[in-house]
C-alpha positions as CSV (number, residue, x, y, z in Angstrom):
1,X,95.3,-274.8,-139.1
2,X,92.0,-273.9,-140.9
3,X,90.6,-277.5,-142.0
4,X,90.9,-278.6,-138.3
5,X,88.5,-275.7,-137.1
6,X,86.6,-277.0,-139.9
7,X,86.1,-280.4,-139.5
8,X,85.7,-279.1,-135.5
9,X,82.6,-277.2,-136.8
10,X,80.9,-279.5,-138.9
11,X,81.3,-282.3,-135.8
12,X,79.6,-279.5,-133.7
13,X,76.5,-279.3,-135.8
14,X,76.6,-283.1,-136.0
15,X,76.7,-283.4,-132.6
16,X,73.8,-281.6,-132.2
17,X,71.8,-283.4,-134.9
18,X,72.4,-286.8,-133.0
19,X,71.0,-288.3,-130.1
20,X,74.0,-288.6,-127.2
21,X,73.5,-291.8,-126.7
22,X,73.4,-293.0,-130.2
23,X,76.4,-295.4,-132.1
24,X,77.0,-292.5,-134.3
25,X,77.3,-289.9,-131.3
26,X,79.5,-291.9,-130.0
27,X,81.9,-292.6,-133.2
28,X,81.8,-288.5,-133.4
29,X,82.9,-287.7,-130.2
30,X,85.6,-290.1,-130.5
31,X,86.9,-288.6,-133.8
32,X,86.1,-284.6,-132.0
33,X,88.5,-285.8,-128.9
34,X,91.1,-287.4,-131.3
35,X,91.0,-283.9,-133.5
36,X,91.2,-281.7,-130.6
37,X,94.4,-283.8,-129.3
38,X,95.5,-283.4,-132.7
39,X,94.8,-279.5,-132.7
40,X,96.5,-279.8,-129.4
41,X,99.9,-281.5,-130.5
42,X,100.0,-278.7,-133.2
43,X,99.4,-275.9,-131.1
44,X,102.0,-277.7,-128.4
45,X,104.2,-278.0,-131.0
46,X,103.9,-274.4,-132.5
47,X,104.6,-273.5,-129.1
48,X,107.9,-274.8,-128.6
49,X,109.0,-273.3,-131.7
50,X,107.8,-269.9,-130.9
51,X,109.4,-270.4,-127.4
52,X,112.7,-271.6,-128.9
53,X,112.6,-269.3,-131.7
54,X,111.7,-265.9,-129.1
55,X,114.9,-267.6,-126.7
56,X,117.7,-267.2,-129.8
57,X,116.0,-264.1,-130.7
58,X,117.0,-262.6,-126.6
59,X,120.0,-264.2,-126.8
60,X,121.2,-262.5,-130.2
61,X,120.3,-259.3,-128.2
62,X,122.3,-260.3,-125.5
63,X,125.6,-260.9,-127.9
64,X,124.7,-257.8,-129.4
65,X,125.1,-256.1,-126.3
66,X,127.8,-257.9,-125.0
67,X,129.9,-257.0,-128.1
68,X,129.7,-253.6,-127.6
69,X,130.5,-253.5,-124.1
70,X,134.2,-255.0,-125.4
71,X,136.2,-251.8,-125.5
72,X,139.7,-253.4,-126.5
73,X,142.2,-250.3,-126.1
74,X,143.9,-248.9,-128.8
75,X,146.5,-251.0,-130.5
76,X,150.0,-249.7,-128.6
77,X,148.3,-249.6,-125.2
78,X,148.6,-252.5,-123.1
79,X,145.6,-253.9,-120.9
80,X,145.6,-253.8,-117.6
81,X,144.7,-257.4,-115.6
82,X,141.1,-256.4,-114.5
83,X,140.2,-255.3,-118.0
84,X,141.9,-258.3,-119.8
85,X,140.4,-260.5,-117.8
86,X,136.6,-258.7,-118.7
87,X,137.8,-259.2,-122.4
88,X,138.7,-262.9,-122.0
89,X,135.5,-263.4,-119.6
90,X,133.0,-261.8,-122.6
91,X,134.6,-263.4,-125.4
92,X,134.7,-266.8,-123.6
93,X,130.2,-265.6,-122.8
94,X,129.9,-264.6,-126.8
95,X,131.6,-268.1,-128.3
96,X,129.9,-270.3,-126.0
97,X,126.1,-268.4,-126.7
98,X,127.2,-268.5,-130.3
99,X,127.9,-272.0,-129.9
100,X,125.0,-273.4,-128.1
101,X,121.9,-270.9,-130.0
102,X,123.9,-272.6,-133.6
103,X,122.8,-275.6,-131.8
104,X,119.7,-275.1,-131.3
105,X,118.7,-273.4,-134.8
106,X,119.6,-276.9,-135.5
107,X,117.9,-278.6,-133.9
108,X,114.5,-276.8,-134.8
109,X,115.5,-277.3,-138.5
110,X,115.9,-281.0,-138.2
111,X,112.3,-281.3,-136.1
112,X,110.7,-279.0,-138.6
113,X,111.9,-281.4,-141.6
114,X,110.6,-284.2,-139.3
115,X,107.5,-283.2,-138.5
116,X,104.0,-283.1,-140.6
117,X,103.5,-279.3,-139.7
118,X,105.0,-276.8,-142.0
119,X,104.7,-273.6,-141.8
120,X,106.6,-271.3,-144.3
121,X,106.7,-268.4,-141.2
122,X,108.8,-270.3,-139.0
123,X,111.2,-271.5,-141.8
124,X,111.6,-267.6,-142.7
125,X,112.3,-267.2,-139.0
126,X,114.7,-269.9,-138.5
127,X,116.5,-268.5,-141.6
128,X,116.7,-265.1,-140.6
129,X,117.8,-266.3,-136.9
130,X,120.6,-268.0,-138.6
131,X,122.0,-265.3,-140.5
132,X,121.7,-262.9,-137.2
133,X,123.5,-265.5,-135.5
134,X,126.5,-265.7,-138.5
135,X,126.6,-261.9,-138.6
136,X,127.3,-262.0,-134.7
137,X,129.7,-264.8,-135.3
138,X,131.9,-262.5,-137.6
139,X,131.9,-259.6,-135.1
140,X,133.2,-261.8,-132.3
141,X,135.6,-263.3,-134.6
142,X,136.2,-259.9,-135.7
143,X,136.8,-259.0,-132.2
144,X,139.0,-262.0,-131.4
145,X,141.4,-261.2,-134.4
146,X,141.7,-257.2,-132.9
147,X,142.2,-258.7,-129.9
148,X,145.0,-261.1,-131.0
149,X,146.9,-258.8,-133.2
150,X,146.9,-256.4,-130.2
151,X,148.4,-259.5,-128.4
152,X,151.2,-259.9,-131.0
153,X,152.1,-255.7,-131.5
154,X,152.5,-255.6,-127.6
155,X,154.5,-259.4,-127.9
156,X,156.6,-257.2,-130.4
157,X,156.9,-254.4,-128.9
158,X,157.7,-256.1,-125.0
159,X,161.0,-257.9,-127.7
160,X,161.7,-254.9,-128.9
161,X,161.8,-253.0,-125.5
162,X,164.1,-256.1,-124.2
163,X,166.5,-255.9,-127.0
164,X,166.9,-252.2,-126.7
165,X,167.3,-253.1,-122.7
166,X,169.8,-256.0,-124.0
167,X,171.3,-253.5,-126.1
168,X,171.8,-251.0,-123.2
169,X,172.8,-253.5,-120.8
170,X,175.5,-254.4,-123.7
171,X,176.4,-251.1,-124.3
172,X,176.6,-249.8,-120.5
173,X,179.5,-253.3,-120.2
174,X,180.7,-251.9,-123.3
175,X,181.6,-248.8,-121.6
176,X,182.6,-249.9,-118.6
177,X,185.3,-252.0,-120.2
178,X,185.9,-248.4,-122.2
179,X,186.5,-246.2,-119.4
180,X,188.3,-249.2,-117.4
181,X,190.5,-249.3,-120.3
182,X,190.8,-245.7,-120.7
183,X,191.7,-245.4,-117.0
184,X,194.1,-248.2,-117.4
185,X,195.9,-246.4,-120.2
186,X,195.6,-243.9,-117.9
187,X,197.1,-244.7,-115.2
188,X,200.1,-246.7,-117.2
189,X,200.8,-243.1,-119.0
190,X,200.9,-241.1,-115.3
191,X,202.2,-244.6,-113.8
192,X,206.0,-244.2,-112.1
193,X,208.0,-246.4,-110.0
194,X,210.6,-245.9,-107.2
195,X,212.9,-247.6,-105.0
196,X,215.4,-247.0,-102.0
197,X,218.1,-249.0,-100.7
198,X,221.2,-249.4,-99.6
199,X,224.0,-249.8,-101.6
200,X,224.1,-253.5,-101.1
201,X,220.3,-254.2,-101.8
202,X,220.2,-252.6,-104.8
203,X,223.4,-254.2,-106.3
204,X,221.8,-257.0,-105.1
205,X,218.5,-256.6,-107.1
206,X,221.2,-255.2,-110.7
207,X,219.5,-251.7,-109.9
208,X,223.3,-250.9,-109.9
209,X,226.1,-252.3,-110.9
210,X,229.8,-251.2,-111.0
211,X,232.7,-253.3,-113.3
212,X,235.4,-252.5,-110.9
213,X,236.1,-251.2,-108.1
214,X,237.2,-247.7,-109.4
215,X,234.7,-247.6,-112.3
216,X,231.8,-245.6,-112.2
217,X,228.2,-246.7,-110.6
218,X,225.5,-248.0,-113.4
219,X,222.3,-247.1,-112.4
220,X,219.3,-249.2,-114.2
221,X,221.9,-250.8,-117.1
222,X,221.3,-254.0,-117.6
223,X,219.1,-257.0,-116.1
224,X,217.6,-255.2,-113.2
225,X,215.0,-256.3,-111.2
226,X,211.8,-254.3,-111.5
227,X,209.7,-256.5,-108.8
228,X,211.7,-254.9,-106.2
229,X,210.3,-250.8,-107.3
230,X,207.0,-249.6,-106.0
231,X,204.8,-248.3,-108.7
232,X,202.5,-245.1,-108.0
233,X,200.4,-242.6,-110.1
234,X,203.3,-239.6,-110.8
235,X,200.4,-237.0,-110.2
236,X,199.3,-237.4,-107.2
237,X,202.8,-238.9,-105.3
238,X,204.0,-235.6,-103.6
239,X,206.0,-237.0,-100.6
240,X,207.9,-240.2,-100.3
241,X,209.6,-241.4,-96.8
242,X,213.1,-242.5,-96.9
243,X,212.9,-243.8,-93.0
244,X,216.7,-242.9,-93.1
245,X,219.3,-240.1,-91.7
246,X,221.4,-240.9,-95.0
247,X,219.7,-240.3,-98.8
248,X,221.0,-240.2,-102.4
249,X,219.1,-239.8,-105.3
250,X,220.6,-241.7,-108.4
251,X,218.3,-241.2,-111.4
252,X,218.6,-238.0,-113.0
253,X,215.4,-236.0,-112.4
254,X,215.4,-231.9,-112.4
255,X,216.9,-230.2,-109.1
256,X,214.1,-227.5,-109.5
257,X,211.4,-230.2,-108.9
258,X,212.2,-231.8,-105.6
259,X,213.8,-231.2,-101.8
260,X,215.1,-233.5,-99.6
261,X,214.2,-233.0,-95.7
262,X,214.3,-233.9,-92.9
263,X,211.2,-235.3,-90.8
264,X,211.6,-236.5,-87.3
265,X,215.0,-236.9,-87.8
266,X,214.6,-239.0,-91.5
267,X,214.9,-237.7,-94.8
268,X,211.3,-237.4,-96.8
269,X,211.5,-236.9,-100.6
270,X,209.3,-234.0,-101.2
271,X,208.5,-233.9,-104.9
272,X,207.6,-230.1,-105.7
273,X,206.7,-230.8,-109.5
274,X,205.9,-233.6,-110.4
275,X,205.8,-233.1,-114.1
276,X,209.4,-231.9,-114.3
277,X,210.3,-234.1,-111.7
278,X,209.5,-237.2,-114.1
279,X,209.7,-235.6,-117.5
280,X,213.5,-237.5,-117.5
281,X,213.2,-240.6,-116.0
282,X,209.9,-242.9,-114.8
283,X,212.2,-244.6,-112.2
284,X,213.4,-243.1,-109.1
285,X,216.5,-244.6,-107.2
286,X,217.5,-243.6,-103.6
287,X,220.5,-245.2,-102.3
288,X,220.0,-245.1,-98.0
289,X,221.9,-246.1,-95.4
C-alpha cells in the first residue's frame, strides 16, 4: 500500500509546480485519477476480504455455540420427540454452516491466488479460519457419531426388550399348554363315568351280558360300549338322578360310600364318599326300570 501514497504525494507536489492548464497538468491528473481508482480497487478489494473473512469468523462462533447447546442424553436413555427433533434440527444448522463457510474459505483462496494483491495477513487469516472451521467439523462429526451409537444401543436395546417380550409371550403359551395339560391329566385321573338302564338297553349296548338263561349277569366283560356312559369329575359328582321308582347298582363300589333315596317319588344316587365310592371301580352301572 505504501508506494501508491507515494507516487500520490509526489503527483501532489507536481501538481502544484504545473500550471492547470498545461499538457503536463493534464497527463498528471490523468495518471493521479487512474492511481486513486487503482488505490480504490485495492481498498474495495481489501474490503471484501475483511467482510468475508469477519462473516466465517461470526459464523464459527455461531457453530461454536450451537454445539454446545446439543445436550444428547446419556447413552441408555431414550430421547423424547421434541428434543430429537432439536438434535436433528441443529445438526442439520451445523453441517450445512460447515458446508457453505468451507465454501467460501475457498473461494477467497482461489481470488487471493488470482489477484495482484497479496497480503501475507489475510493468508494467515484464511489459514487459521480453515483450521477453526476443521476443528468444528470434527466436533459435529464427533457429535453425529454419539448421536448414532446412541441410535444403535437403544436399536439394541428396543430387540432386546422385544425378544424378552417374544420370550414371555412364548413362555406365558408355554404355560398355558402346561397347566391345560396338567388340568387335563387332571381331570382324566379324577375322571369317572356312569350309566343307567334298563335291563334291555344295557344288554343292548354289551354293558351286560348273560350266556344262558340261568348263568350269571356279566357286568362290563367284553366289547361294551363306552359311548353310551356319561363321564364326570369323581370329586365333585355328589348326587346322580335315576328318574326311576326301580334302581340297582351293578358295579361293585363300597356300601359305606353311597345311599339310594328317594326324591319325588324317584330314586337319586347320593354318593357320600366319593373316594371310597370309586376307589374299586371308575364305572358305575344302574340297571332301572
Amino acid at each position: 500500500m505504501k508506494p501508491v501514497f507515494f507516487i500520490l504525494t509526489i503527483l501532489l507536489v507536481m501538481f502544484s509546480s504545473c500550471g492547470k492548464h498545461s499538457a503536463d497538468y493534464k497527463a498528471l491528473k490523468a495518471q493521479n485519477d487512474s492511481l486513486m481508482q487503482a488505490k480504490q480497487a485495492m481498498q474495495g478489494e481489501l474490503d471484501s476480504y475483511f467482510s468475508a473473512m469477519n462473516d466465517i469468523e461470526q459464523n464459527i462462533e455461531k457453530i461454536k455455540s450451537t454445539e454446545n447447546t446439543i445436550s444428547i442424553q446419556p447413552i441408555g436413555k431414550e430421547l423424547d420427540g421434541d428434543t430429537r427433533k432439536k438434535i436433528n434440527d441443529d445438526m442439520t444448522y451445523l453441517n450445512d454452516m460447515l458446508q457453505s463457510n468451507k465454501e467460501e474459505l475457498a473461494r477467497l483462496k482461489a481470488k487471493l491466488r488470482r489477484s495482484a494483491f497479496h497480503s501475507a495477513e489475510i493468508e494467515r487469516t484464511i489459514i487459521r479460519l480453515t483450521k477453526s472451521l476443521e476443528v468444528e467439523s470434527g466436533r459435529v462429526d464427533s457429535l453425529q457419531n454419539e448421536l448414532s451409537k446412541k441410535d444403535s444401543l437403544i436399536t439394541k436395546l428396543g430387540n432386546t426388550v422385544n425378544d424378552l417380550g417374544n420370550n414371555v409371550n412364548e413362555l406365558s403359551v408355554q404355560n398355558k399348554q402346561k397347566d391345560s395339560k396338567i388340568k387335563e391329566q387332571d381331570e382324566n385321573l379324577h375322571a369317572a363315568w356312569y350309566v343307567f338302564g334298563t335291563k334291555k338297553e344295557l344288554k343292548e349296548q354289551k354293558i351286560v351280558s348273560t350266556d344262558g338263561l340261568f348263568s350269571p349277569q356279566r357286568v362290563l366283560q367284553g366289547d361294551f360300549n363306552k359311548n353310551y356312559f356319561v363321564r364326570i369329575d369323581a370329586r365333585n359328582t355328589k348326587s346322580i338322578p335315576l328318574y326311576s321308582t326301580h334302581a340297582k347298582i351293578l358295579t361293585n363300589h363300597p356300601k359305606s360310600s353311597y345311599t339310594l333315596e328317594k326324591q319325588n317319588g324317584n330314586f337319586v344316587l347320593l354318593i357320600v364318599d366319593p373316594t371310597n365310592f370309586w376307589s374299586v371301580s371308575k364305572y358305575l352301572v344302574i340297571e332301572v326300570e
